[in-house]
C-alpha positions as a Markdown table, in Angstrom:
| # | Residue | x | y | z |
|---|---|---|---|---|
| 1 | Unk | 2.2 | -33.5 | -65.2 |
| 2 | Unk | 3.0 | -34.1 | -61.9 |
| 3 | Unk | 5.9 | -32.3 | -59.8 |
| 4 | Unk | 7.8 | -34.5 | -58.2 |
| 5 | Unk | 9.0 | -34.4 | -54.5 |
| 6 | Unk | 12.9 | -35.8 | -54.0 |
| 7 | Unk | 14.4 | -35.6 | -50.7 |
| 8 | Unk | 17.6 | -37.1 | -49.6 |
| 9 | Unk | 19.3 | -38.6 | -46.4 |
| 10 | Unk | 22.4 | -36.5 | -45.2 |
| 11 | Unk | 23.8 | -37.1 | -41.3 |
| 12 | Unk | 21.6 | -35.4 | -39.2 |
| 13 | Unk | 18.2 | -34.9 | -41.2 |
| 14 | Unk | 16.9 | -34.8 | -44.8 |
| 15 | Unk | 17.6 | -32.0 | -47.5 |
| 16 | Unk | 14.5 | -31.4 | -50.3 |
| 17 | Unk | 16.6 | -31.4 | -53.6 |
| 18 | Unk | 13.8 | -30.9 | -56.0 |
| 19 | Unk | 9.8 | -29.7 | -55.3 |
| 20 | Unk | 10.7 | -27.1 | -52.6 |
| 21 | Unk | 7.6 | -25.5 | -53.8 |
| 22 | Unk | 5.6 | -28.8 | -53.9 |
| 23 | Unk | 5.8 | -29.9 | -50.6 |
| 24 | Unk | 5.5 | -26.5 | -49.4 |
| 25 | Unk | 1.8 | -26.5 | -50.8 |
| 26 | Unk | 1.0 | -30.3 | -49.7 |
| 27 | Unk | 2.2 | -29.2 | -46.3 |
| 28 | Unk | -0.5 | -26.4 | -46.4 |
| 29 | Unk | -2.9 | -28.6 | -46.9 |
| 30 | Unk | -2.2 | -31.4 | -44.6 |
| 31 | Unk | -0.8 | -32.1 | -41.3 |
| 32 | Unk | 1.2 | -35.1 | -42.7 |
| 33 | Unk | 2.1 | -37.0 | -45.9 |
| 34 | Unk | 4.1 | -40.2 | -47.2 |
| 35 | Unk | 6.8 | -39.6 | -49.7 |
| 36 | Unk | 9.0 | -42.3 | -51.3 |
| 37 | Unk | 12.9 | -42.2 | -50.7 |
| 38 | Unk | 14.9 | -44.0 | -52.8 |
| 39 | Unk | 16.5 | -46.8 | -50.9 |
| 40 | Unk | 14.6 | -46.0 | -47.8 |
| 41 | Unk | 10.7 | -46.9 | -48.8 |
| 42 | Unk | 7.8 | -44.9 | -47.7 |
| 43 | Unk | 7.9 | -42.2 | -45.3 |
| 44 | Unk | 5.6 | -40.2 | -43.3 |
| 45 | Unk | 6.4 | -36.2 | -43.4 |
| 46 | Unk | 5.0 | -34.2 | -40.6 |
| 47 | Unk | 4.4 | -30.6 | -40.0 |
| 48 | Unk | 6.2 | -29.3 | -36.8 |
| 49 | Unk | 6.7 | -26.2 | -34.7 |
| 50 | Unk | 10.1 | -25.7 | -35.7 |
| 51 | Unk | 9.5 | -26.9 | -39.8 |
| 52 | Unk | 9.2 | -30.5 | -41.2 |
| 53 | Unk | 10.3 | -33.6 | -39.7 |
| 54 | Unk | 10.6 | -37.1 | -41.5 |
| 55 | Unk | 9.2 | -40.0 | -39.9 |
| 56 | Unk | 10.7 | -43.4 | -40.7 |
| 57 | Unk | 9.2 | -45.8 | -38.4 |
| 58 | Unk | 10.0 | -44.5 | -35.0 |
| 59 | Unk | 12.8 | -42.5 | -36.0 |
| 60 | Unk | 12.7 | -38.5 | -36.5 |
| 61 | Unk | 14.7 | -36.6 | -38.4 |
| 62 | Unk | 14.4 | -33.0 | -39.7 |
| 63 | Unk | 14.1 | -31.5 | -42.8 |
| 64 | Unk | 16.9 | -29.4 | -43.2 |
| 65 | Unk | 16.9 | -25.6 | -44.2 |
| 66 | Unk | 18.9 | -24.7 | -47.2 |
């Protein structure tokens, strides 16, 4: 089975609702990788210096801590 990743839009970034664990292990392992948000499509989540940003194009937005 696999874990699913969901993340959602809030004002100034993105909150991870469900597969904290998840993406903390993919983000181990790779520099970057795409996820699907729900009314948003495809994105591209990078590894910063200061945590994980979401990539939408050319925008950039953080994932935020909980």
């Amino acid at each position: 089975m696999e874990t699913e990743i969901v993340i959602a839009r809030e004002k100034d970034g993105y909150r991870v609702m469900h597969g904290h664990l998840r993406l903390t292990a993919l983000m181990s392992e790779n520099t970057e990788i795409i996820l699907n948000v729900q009314g948003t499509g495809d994105v591209k989540v990078k590894r910063t210096p200061t945590g994980y940003a979401v990539y939408d194009g050319e925008v950039s937005l953080p994932i935020l801590k909980i």
